[in-house]
C-alpha positions, 0 to 999 in steps of 0.5 A: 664516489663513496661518502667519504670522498665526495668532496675529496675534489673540492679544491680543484673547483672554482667558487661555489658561490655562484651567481644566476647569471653571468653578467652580476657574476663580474659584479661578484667577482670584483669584491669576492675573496680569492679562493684559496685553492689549488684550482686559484693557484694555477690560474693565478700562475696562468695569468701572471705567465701569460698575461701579465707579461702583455699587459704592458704592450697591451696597455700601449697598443690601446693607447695607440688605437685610441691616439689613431682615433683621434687623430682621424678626427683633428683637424688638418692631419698630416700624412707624415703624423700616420708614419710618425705613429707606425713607429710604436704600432711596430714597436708593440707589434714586435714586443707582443710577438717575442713575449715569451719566446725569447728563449730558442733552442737548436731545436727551436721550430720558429720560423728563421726570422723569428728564431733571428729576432729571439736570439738578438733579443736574447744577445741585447738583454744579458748585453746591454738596456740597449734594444730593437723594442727599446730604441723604437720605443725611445723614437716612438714617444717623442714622434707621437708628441711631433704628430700630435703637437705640430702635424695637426690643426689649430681647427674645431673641435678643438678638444680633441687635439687635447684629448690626442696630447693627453693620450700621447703624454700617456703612451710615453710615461708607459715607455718610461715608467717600464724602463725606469723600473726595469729589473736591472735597477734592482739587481745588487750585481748591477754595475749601471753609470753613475749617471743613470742611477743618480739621474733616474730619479730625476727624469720625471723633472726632465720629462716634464721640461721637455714636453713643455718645452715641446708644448711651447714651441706648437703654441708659438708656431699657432698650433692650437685653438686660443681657447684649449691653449690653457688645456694643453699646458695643463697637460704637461702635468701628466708627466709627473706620473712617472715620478710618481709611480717610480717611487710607488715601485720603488716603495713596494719592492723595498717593502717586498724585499725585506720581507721576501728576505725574511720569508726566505732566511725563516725557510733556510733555517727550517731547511737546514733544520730538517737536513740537520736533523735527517742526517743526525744518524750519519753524524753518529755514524761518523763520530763512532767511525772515527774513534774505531782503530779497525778502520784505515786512518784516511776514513778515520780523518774523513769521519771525523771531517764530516761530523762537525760539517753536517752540524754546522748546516744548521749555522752557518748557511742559514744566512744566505748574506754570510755564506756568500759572504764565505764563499759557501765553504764552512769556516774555520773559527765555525768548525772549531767551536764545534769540536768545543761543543762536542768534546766538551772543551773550554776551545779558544782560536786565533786564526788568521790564514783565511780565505785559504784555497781548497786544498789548504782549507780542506788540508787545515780543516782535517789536521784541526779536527784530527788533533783536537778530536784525538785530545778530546778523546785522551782527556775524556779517557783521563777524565779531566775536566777541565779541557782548555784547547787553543787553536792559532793560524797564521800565514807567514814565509809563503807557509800556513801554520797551524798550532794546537795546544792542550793541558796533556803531557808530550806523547811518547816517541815510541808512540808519536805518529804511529804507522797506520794511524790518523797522526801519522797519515797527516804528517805524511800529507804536511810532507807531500806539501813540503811541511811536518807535523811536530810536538813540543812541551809548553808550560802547563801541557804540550803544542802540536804544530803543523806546518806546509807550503801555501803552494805544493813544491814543484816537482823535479824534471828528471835528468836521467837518461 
């Protein structure tokens, strides 16, 4: 490799700060920094893909393992406490086997049953919280605490019957804590009862009491040794966990969230800015389209259409709140005080006919930009400096008008809506729409008003035979 590139392939490499053997390399690695590379990148990608998806099921399933330990160990254990267990073995044994693989294909090679269970589990989360891993965790949590509580003995050594609560109580503020965090909570199209959402915070309280509850009753029925019957009420402390961490979460994507929101509004606006600024020779192209008289007057009116759009990229959907907000269409009010902006006019609006349809807003928009265009060009051409232009829009009679004044005097009748040009062409559209396209003399200048049905008139049935 020549000297220049030798470490061309540097950041594909691991850590160079190695340590002798492989054992102090885990010491190491706790407290050393992240290396910032490409290498890094892709196997901080692999293990959220791959292994913080599991690391919930796997975290219950050692749960599990351990509660089975102990439970070998208490005293007096019944047999119906092994099948009251399976429940959860099933349930995780079913979550590590669909993680992942709930997406399936026509051409999905699974096996049918696992292709059955993907497509219920694909069904039940775009359907409902409710599903076949959920309901065996909601069964699970309280049959462990039975097994546990009541399917055991009151014998020596009684610490491990604490020990066995104590990991149940934990397998069941997993369950919870995955449920009361789940996406759908923080979703801002979620459309939950009021009762969940409001209770949510809440369910740590009810956790609590019912696990007490539950503690109570094995007290009464002679469960425990005397001497760990203080124990096992101090074990009902642990439920407050899920309190704890819910609100942990909670804190952190409200955190996360807000500066996601600015991470993602910061690359809008620089993406708007390079597409802005990539298209600036389409948006002089369009600008010196529509002002020259060889080119047919329906690319004329697009030209023109088009110039004021690809500046207001850079306004108008940068912010991705108001552009939802507008139904990711261009506004208006945001095309008119672009053509202020670019034929230097002293541009007022009043318009009141938004939201309009597709075929209106693009009609409206067209018959804005093609008027106040052609007056911007006549004042240019007269040298007048002061320009003031008025828009107004309105809606009324099941008819959308749209009224454009300025200081120049009436256009002569010979030349009003000439054939072949961009007048006439949207007066010939106003009419396709049951409308016209007139002028009229004000004080100090002149109005040109547009006019057309909000729906195009219903064609006539032909009654020759």
């Amino acid at each position: 490799m020549p000297e220049d590139e030798r470490y061309a392939l540097g950041d594909l490499l691991p850590d160079f700060d190695r340590t002798p053997g492989r054992w102090a390399q885990l010491a190491h690695d706790l407290h050393a920094p992240a290396p910032a590379s490409l290498w890094a990148s892709r196997v901080t990608e692999k293990r959220i893909n791959r292994y913080d998806g599991i690391r919930a099921y796997m975290t219950r399933g050692s749960l599990l393992v351990v509660l089975a330990v102990l439970l070998v160990f208490a005293d007096d254990t019944r047999p119906l406490a092994w099948a009251l267990l399976s429940l959860g073995a099933i349930q995780v044994v079913l979550e590590l086997h669909l993680q992942g693989k709930t997406t399936v294909t026509p051409r999905s090679r699974y096996s049918p049953t696992h292709h059955m269970l993907a497509v219920m589990d694909d069904w039940q989360f775009g359907k409902t919280l409710l599903n076949v891993t959920g309901a065996l965790g909601g069964l699970a949590v309280p049959a462990n605490l039975v097994a546990v509580l009541f399917l055991t003995g009151p014998g020596d050594p009684g610490w491990v019957k604490v020990a066995a609560l104590a990991v149940a109580i934990c397998y069941g503020n997993s369950g919870i804590i995955a449920v009361l965090t789940d996406l759908t909570y923080y979703s801002a199209h979620q459309s939950l009862p009021r009762i969940l959402i409001v209770g949510r915070a809440y369910l740590w309280l009810i956790a609590t009491a019912a696990l007490a509850g539950l503690v109570g009753a094995s007290v009464l029925l002679d469960r425990w040794h005397p001497d760990m019957v203080p124990l096992a009420w101090a074990t009902c402390a642990l439920a407050s966990v899920i309190g704890m961490r819910t609100r942990e979460y909670d804190r952190f994507m409200r955190m996360s969230g807000e500066e996601l929101l600015w991470v993602m509004t910061d690359a809008r606006r620089r993406l708007a800015a390079d597409f802005h600024d990539a298209l600036t020779g389409a948006r002089a192209l369009s600008r010196n389209l529509s002002r020259d008289d060889q080119i047919p007057a329906e690319y004329k009116i697009d030209a023109a259409d088009l110039a004021p759009r690809i500046t207001l990229v850079q306004t108008e959907m940068v912010d991705e709140h108001s552009w939802d907000a507008q139904d990711r269409k261009f506004t208006l009010k945001g095309i008119v005080a672009q053509l202020g902006n670019e034929h230097d006019l002293q541009i007022t609006d009043d318009l009141r006919v938004e939201p309009l349809g597709e075929r209106n807003g693009e009609l409206a928009r067209q018959l804005i930009t093609t008027i106040v265009t052609n007056a911007g060009q006549a004042l240019a051409l007269r040298e007048v400096y002061e320009r003031p232009v008025s828009v107004t829009g309105y809606t009324t009679h099941g008819k959308i008008h749209i009224v454009i004044r300025d200081p120049l005097p009436l256009i002569p009748s010979a030349s009003w809506c000439p054939d072949g040009g961009t007048m006439s062409t949207m007066r010939n559209r106003l009419r396709e729409r049951g409308g016209d396209l007139t002028q009229s003399a004000v004080a100090g200048g002149k109005e040109i008003h547009g006019v057309w049905n909000v729906r195009p008139p219903t064609p006539r049935r032909d009654t020759t035979r």
